[in-house]
C-alpha positions in Angstrom: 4.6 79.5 138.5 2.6 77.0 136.3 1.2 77.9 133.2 -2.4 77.7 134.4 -1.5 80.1 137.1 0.4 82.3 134.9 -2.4 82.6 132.6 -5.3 82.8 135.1 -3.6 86.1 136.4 -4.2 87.5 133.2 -6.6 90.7 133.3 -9.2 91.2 130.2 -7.2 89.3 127.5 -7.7 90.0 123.7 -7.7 86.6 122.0 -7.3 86.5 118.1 -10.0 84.7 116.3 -9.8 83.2 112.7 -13.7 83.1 111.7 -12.8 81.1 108.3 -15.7 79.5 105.7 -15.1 75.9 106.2 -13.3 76.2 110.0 -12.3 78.4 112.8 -9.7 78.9 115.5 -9.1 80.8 118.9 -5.3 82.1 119.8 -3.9 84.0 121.9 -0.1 85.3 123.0 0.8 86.5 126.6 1.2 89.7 125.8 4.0 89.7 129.3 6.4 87.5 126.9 5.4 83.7 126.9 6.0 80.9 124.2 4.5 82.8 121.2 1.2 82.7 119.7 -0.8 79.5 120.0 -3.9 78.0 118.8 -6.3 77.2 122.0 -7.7 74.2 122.8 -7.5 70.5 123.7 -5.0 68.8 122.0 -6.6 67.9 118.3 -9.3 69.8 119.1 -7.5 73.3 117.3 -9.9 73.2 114.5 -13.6 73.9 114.5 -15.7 73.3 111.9 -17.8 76.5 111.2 -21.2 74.3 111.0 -24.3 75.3 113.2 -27.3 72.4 113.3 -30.2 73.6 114.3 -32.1 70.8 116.7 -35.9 69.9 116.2 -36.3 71.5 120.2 -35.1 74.8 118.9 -31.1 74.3 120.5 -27.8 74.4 118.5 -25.0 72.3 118.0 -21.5 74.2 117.1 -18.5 72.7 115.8 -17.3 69.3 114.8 -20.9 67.4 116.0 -22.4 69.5 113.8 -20.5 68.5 110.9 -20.4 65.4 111.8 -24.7 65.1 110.8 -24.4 67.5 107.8 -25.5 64.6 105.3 -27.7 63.1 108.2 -29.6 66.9 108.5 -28.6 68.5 105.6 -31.6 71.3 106.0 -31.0 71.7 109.4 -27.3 72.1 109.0 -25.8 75.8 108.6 -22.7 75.4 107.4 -20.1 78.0 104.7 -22.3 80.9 106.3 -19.5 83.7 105.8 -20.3 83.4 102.3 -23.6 84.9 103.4 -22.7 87.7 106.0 -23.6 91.6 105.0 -25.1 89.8 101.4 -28.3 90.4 100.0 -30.2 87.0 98.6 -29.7 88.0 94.7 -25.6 88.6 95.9 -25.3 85.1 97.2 -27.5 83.8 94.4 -25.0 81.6 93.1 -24.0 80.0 96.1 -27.2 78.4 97.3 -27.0 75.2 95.1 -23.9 74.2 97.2 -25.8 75.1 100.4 -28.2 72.3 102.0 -30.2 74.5 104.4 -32.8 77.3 102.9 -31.9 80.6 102.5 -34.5 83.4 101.9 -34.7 87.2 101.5 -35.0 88.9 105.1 -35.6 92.8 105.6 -34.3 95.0 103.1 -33.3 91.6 100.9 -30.9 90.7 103.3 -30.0 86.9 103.3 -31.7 84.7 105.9 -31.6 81.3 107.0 -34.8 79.2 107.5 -35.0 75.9 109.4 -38.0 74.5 110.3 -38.6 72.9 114.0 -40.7 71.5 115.8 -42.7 75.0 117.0 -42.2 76.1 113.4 -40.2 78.5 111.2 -37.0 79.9 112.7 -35.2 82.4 110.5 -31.3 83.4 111.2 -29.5 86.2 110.2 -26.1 85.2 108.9 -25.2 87.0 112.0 -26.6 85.3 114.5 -24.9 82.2 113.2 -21.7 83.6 113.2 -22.3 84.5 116.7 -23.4 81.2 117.5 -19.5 80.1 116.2 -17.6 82.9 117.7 -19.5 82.3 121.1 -18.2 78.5 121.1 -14.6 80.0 120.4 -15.1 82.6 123.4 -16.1 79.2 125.6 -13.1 77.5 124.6 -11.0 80.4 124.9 -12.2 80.8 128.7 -11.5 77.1 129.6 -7.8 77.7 128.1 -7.3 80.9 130.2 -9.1 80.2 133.0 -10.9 84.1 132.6 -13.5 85.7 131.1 -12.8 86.9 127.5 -14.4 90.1 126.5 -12.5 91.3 123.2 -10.9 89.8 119.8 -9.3 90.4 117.2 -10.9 89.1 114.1 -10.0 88.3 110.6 -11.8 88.7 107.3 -10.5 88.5 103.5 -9.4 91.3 102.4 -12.0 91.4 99.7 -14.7 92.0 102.2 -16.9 95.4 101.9 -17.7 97.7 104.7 -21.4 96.1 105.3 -19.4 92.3 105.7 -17.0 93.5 107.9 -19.5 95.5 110.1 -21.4 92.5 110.2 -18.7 90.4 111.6 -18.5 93.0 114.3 -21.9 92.4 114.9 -21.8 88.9 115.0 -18.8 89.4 118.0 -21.1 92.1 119.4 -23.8 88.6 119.8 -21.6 86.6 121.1 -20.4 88.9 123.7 -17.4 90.0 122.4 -15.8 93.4 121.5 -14.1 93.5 118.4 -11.2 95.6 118.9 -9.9 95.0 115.4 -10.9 93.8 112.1 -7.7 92.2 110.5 -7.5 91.2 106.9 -6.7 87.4 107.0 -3.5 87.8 104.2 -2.2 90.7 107.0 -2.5 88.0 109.8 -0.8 85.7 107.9 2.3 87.9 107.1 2.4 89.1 110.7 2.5 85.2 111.8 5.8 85.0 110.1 7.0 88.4 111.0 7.1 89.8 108.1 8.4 93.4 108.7 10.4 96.2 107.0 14.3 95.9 107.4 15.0 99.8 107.8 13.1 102.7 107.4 13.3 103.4 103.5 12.7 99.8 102.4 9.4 98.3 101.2 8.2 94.2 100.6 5.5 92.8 98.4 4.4 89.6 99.6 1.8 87.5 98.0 -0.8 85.6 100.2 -1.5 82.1 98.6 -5.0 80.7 100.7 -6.4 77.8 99.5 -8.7 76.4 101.9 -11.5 73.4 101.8 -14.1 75.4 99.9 -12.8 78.7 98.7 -9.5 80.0 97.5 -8.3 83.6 97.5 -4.9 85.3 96.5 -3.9 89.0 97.8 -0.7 90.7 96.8 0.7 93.3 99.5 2.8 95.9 100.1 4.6 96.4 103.6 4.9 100.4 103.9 7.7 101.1 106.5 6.7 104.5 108.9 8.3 107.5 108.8 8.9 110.2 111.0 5.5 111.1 111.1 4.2 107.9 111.8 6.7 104.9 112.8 3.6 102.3 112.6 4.5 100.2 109.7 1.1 98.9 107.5 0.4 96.9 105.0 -1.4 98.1 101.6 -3.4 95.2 100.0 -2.9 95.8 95.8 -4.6 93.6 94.4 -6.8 90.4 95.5 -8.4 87.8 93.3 -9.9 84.5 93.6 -13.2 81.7 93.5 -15.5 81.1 96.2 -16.1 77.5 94.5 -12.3 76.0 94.5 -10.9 74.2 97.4 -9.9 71.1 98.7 -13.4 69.3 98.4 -12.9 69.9 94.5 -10.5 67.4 95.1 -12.6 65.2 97.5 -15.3 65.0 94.6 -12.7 64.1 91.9 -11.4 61.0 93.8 -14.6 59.9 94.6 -15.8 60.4 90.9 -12.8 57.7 89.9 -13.5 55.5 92.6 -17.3 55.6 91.7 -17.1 55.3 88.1 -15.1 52.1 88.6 -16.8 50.3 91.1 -19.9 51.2 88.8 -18.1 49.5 86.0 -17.0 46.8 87.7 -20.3 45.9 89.4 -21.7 47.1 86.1 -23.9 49.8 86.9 -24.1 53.3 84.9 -21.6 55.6 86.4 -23.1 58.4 86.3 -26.0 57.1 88.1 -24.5 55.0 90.6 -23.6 57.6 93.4 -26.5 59.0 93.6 -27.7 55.5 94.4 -26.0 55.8 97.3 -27.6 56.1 100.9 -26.5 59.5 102.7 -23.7 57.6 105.2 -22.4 56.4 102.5 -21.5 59.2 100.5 -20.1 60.5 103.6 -17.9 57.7 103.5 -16.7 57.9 100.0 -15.9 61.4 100.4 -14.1 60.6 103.8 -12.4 58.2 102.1 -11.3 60.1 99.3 -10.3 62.8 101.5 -7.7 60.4 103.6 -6.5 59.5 100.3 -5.6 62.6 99.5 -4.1 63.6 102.4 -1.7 60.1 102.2 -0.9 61.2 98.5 0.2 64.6 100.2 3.3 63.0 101.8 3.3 59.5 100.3 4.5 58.6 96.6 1.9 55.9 96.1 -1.2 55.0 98.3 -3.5 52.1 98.1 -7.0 51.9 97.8 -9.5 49.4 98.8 -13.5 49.4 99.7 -15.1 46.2 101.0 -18.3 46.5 98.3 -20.0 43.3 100.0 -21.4 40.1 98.5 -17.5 39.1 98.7 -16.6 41.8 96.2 -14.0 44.0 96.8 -12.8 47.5 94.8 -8.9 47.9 95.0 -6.4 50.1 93.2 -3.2 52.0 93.6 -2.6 55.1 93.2 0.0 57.3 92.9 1.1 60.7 93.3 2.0 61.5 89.4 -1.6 60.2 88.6 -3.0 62.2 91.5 -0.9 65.4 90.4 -2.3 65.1 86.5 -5.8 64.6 88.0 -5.7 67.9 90.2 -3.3 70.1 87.1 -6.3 71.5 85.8 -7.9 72.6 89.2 -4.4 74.2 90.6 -4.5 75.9 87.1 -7.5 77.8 88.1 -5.5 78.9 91.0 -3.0 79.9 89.1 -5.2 81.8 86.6 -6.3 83.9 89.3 -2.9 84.7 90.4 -2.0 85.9 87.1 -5.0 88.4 87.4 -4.6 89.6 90.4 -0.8 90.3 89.8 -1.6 92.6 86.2 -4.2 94.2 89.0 -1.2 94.7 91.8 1.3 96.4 88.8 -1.9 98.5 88.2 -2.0 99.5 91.5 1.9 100.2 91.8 2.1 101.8 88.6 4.9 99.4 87.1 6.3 95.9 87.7 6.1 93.6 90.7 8.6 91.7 92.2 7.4 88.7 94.8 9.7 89.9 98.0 7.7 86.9 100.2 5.2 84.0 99.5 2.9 82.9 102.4 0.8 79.8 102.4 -2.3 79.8 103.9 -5.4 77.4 104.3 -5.0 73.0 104.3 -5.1 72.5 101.0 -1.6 74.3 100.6 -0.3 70.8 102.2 -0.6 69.3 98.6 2.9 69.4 97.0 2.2 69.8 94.0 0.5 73.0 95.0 3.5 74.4 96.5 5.5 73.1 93.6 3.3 75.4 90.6 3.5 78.3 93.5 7.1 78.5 94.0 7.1 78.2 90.0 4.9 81.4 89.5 6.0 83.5 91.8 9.8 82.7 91.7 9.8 82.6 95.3 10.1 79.5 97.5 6.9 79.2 99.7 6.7 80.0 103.2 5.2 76.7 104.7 6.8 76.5 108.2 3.8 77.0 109.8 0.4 74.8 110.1 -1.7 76.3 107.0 -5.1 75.8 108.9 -3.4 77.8 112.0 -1.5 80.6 110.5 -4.3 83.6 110.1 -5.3 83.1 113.8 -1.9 83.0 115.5 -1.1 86.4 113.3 -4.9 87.8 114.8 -3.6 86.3 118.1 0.2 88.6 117.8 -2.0 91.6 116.4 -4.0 91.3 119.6 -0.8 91.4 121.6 0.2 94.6 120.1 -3.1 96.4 120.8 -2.9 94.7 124.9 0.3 96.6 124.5 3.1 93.6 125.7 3.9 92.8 122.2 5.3 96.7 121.4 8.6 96.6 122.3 10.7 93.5 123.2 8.1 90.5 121.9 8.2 92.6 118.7 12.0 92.9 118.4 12.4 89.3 119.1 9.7 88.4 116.1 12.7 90.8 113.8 15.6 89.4 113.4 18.4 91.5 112.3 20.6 88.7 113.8 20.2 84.8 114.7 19.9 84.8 118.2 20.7 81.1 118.8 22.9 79.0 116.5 21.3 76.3 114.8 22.3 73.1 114.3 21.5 69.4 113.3 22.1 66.0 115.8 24.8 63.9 114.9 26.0 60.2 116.1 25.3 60.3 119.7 22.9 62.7 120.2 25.9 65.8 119.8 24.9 68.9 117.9 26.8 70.1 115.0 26.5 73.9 114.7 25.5 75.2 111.2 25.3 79.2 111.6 26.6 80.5 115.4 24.7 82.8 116.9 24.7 86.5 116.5 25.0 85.9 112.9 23.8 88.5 110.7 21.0 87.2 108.5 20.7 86.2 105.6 22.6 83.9 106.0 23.4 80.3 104.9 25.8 77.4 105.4 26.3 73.9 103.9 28.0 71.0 105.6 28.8 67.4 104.4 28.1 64.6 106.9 27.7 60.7 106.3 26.3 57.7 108.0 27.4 56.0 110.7 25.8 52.6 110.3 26.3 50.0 107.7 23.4 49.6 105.1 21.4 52.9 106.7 18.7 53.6 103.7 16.6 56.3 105.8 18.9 59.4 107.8 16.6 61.1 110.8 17.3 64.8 110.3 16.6 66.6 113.6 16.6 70.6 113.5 17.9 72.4 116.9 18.5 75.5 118.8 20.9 76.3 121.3 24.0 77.3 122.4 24.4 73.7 124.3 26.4 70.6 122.8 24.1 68.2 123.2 20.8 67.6 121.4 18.7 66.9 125.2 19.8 70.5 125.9 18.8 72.0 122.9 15.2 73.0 121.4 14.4 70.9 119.1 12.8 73.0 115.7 11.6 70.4 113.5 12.6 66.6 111.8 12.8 65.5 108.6 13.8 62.0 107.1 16.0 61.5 103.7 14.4 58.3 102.6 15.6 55.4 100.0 19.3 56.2 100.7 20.9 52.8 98.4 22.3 51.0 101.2 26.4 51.7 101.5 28.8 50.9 104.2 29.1 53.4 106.8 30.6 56.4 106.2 30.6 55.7 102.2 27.3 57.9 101.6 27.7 61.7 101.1 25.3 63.7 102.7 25.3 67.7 102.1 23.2 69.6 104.7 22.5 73.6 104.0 20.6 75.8 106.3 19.2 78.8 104.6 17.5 81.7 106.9 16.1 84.6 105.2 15.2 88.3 105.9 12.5 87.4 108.0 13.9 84.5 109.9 12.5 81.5 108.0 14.8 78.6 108.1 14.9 76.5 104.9 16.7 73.2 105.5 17.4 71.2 102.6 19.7 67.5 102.6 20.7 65.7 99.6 22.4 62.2 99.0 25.3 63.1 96.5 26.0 59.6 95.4 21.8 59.0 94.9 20.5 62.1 94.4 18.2 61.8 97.0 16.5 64.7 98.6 14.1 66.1 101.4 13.6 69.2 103.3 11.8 71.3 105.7 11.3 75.2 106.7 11.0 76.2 110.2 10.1 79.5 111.8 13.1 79.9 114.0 13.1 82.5 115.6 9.2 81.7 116.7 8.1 82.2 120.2 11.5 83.2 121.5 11.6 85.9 124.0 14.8 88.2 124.7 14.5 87.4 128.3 14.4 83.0 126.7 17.5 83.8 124.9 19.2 85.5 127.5 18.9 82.6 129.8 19.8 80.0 126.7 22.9 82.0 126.6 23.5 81.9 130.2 23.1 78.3 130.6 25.7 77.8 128.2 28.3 79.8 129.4 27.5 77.9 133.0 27.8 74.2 131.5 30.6 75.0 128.7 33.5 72.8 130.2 31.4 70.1 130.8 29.5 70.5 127.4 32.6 70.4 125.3 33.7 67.4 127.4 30.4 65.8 126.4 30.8 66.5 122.9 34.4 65.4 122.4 33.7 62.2 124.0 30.6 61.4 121.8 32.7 62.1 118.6 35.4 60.4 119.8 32.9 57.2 120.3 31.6 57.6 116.7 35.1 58.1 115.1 36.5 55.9 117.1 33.8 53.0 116.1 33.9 53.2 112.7 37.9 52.8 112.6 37.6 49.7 114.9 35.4 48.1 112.8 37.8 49.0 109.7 40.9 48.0 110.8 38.6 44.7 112.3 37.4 44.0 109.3 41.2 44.6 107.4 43.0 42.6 110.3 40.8 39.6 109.8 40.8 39.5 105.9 45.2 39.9 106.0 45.8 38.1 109.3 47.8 35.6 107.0 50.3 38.2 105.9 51.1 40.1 109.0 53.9 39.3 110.9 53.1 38.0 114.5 54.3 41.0 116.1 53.0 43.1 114.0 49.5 41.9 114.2 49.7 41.2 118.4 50.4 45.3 117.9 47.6 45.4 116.0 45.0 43.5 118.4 46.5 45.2 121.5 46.0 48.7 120.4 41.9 47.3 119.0 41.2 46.1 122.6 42.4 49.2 124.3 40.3 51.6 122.3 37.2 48.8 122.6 37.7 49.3 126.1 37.9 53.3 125.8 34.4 53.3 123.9 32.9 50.6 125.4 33.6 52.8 129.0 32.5 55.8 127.1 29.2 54.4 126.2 28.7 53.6 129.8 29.1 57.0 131.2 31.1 59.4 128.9 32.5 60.9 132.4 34.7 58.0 133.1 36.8 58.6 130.2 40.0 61.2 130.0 39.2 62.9 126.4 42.7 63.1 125.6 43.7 59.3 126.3 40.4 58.4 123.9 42.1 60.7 121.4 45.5 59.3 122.1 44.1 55.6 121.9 43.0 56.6 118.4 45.2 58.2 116.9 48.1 55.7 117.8 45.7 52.6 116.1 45.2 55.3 113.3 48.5 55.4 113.0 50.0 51.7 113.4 46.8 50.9 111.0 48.9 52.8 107.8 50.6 49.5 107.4 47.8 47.8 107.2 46.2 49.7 104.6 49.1 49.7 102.5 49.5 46.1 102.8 45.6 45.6 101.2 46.4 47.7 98.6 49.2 45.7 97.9 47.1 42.6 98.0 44.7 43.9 95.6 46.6 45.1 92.9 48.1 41.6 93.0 44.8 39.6 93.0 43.3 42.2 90.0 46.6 43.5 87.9 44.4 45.5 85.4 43.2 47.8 88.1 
């Protein structure tokens, strides 16, 4: 059955809903055990802007189109209107100099929006605009499915009152939706990562770092286990802290401030002046501009700029990441301010000290590593950033959702809590084999290191691939994540050390972490592994293995064998050539007749790895390996004669 057939059988799904300030997102999981939670829509198209325009006729435009006019229509253009919902005007007071649309006291000093049109005044409850965004979510969630959608879960912060999050209900109720659940966004994003208790008496404290375009919050909870009275785990929220005016367009503004002020200088115009000189596209531009700069900076080490100013004059400059990092200190300070507060609140709360069991990311502007750098720092805790930041708080509404349709109770939920890896993990090697870090069944934690090196001469970049699977072979595996270990100093093969180590935690993050030993070189990644998985998906992983094991272990022997087997060639190539002059003839006839029989063993392997017997490769080695000994004695020989001293 296809997966549009699957899921149009579906009967009145609940679909998890992210309604966030600067964008939103649609997920849902098959509550019947399918690949997890995901986000819904086209492929790009995950993200919605949470921008309303409001056209002269009277219609609306939702989503990315919207945004896309915001400078063009700025008064006509609703966007950041969860800061307004269940507000009164003098609450939201200090919000409407960042807003370009007109906001005005409604009934009982509620907030409204006013847009003018062509048939006059139109006024818009915060509501109703809400509505307008959750109704373009329950459109593309219908396309996805292929049904009608009727209910959702929805997150808020966790900072919101009882008159905001009865007026996100309302806002579903408008768009045709029930809203089965109101989920605080940190709580979504801990259940995205399946953060759970580990027994019955045991508790966690997890810290929910979201720092999104516009607004940035921080929440501290508790995970309460049940107990005989009441087996349904919860989460307590402590403490929560933040500023609704410190995000990732804080950055945007600061780039576009250097670029300004230098173009200005160099065309010699006053800086402070000169972007408001600028027509409406471009300031869209500039911060555009500035905002792709940032985002290169975010996995670049340097980036260069440079904007075409006409009149054959042209503004360049590079720019790299320790300048971008001093730039932004003070503005992930105030972050980190607000942590501090809202971790003396959480000790309050818990009436003594805190200690940081988990650390979830949440919101785009976590991509920045130097943000995940003064994190880790504060909370002594390495970051949970396996998972897209802009996706996280929906897929956790999507799993809660599952859980209330009643699938996700008992064996989605046991998959999503590991006790044990279900699936060995791994990294490819030469050939596309697998090598196994930590075997299935393993309890977790757990943790493994091994040392590999390169198998090509001069290699300065090493492709780290991440698998799954009880199968020897990386096409037969599911692939988790990549990862490259750059500006490796180029070595002969097999010279460079690499150390791999696998770490999975309580809650089935896998942290994977390689380092050069010779250059000190290092990267890393973390992956949710255990994410999507279904008992009934590992129970047929498992099966397949058992099935293809002879031919599997064939596979694998014969790739290694090629790798091994190709780096002593070349070797004892390499020697043969260089001491030709001192071998004896038959000697080095024994020499070249035992190189052309393995040649011919690996260049048959590489052909089809079937046509080989594995033990005649191995025999074929071993026996150059071990007429080779000569050899190598005979060069050391040689060069203790050319260099005494040594």
């Amino acid at each position: 059955m296809s997966d549009s057939q699957s899921l149009a059988s579906l009967v009145d799904p609940i679909i998890g809903i992210d309604l966030g300030t600067t964008n939103s997102l649609v997920a849902f999981v098959d509550a019947r055990g399918g690949q997890g939670a995901r986000v819904l829509g086209d492929e790009g198209e995950g993200l919605m802007p949470s921008v309303v325009r409001v056209e002269l006729d009277g219609s609306v435009v939702v989503g990315q189109s919207a945004a896309d006019g915001m400078v063009e229509f700025p008064d006509r253009t609703i966007n950041s209107v969860k800061r307004l919902m269940g507000r009164s005007l003098s609450d939201v007071s200090a919000d409407l100099k960042y807003l370009g649309y007109e906001v005005i006291s409604g009934e009982h000093d509620t907030a409204k929006v006013r847009v003018m049109t062509d048939a006059g005044e139109r006024l818009f409850s915060p509501e109703e605009v809400s509505a307008m965004i959750l109704g373009a979510l329950k459109e593309r969630a219908e396309k996805a499915l292929g049904v009608e959608v009727s209910k959702a879960v929805v997150t808020v912060p966790a900072y919101f009152d009882d008159a905001q999050r009865q007026a996100t209900r309302n806002a579903g109720r408008l768009a045709g939706l029930e809203v089965v659940r109101i989920v605080n966004e940190p709580t979504a994003a801990a259940l995205a990562y399946g953060i759970r208790s580990r027994d019955e008496k045991s508790s966690q404290t997890i810290a929910v770092y979201d720092l999104g375009g516009g607004t940035f919050d921080i929440s501290i909870l508790k995970l309460i286990p049940g107990d005989e009275h009441n087996a349904t785990e919860f989460f307590q929220v402590l403490a929560t802290a933040g500023d609704t005016h410190l995000g990732g367009d804080d950055v945007d503004h600061m780039l576009v401030e250097l670029f300004v002020g230098e173009i200005a200088q160099q065309l010699g115009l006053q800086a402070e002046n000169s972007f408001g000189s600028f027509d409406a596209s471009t300031k869209r531009a500039l911060i555009e501009f500035a905002r792709g700069v940032k985002h290169k900076l975010s996995t670049d080490n340097a980036t260069t700029v440079s904007i075409d100013l006409g009149d054959g004059k042209n503004y360049e400059r590079s720019i790299s990441r320790v300048e971008f990092e001093a730039m932004i200190e003070g503005w992930v300070d105030r972050s980190m301010a607000a942590c501090d507060r809202a971790m003396r609140d959480a000790k309050k709360s818990n009436g003594g000290e805190i200690v940081i069991d988990s650390v979830v990311m949440v919101g785009g502007s976590t991509r920045i590593p130097f943000v995940r750098t003064k994190v880790g720092a504060f909370f002594g805790v390495e970051p949970y950033t396996a998972i897209d930041p802009d996706r996280v708080v929906a897929m956790g509404a999507a799993l809660q959702a599952g859980i209330i349709a009643g699938g996700l109770a008992g064996e989605q939920s046991d998959a999503l809590l590991l006790d044990v890896i279900p699936l060995s993990l791994g990294i490819e090697t030469a050939g596309g084999a697998v090598a196994k870090l930590i075997m299935r069944n393993t309890t977790v934690p757990a943790r493994a290191v091994e040392r590999f090196s390169t198998s090509v001469d001069g290699q300065v970049n090493v492709k780290i691939q991440v698998v799954q699977g009880e199968r020897e072979m990386v096409a037969d595996c599911r692939l988790l994540g990549v990862f490259d270990l750059r500006g490796i100093p180029p070595m002969p093969a097999g010279v460079p050390k690499l150390v791999v180590e696998f770490l999975v935690d309580a809650n089935g993050v896998l942290n994977v972490a390689a380092v050069e030993e010779r250059s000190g070189k290092r990267a890393a990644i973390q992956i949710v592994a255990n994410h999507g998985l279904t008992r009934d998906e590992v129970d047929r992983i498992e099966a397949e293995s058992f099935k293809h094991a002879r031919d599997d272990m064939t596979q694998h022997q014969v790739v290694d064998l090629i790798t091994n087997s190709s780096l002593d060639y070349k070797w004892i190539s390499d020697r043969l050539t260089k001491l030709s002059a001192l071998l004896e003839d038959d000697y080095r006839d024994e020499l070249r007749s035992k190189l052309d029989v393995l040649k011919g063993f690996i260049t048959k392997a590489k052909l089809d790895w079937r046509s080989v017997e594995p033990n005649a490769f191995h025999a074929a080695k071993e026996e150059l390996d071990h007429s080779s000994m000569r050899l190598q004695e005979i060069g050391i020989a040689e060069s203790l004669r050319n260099d005494p001293g040594r």
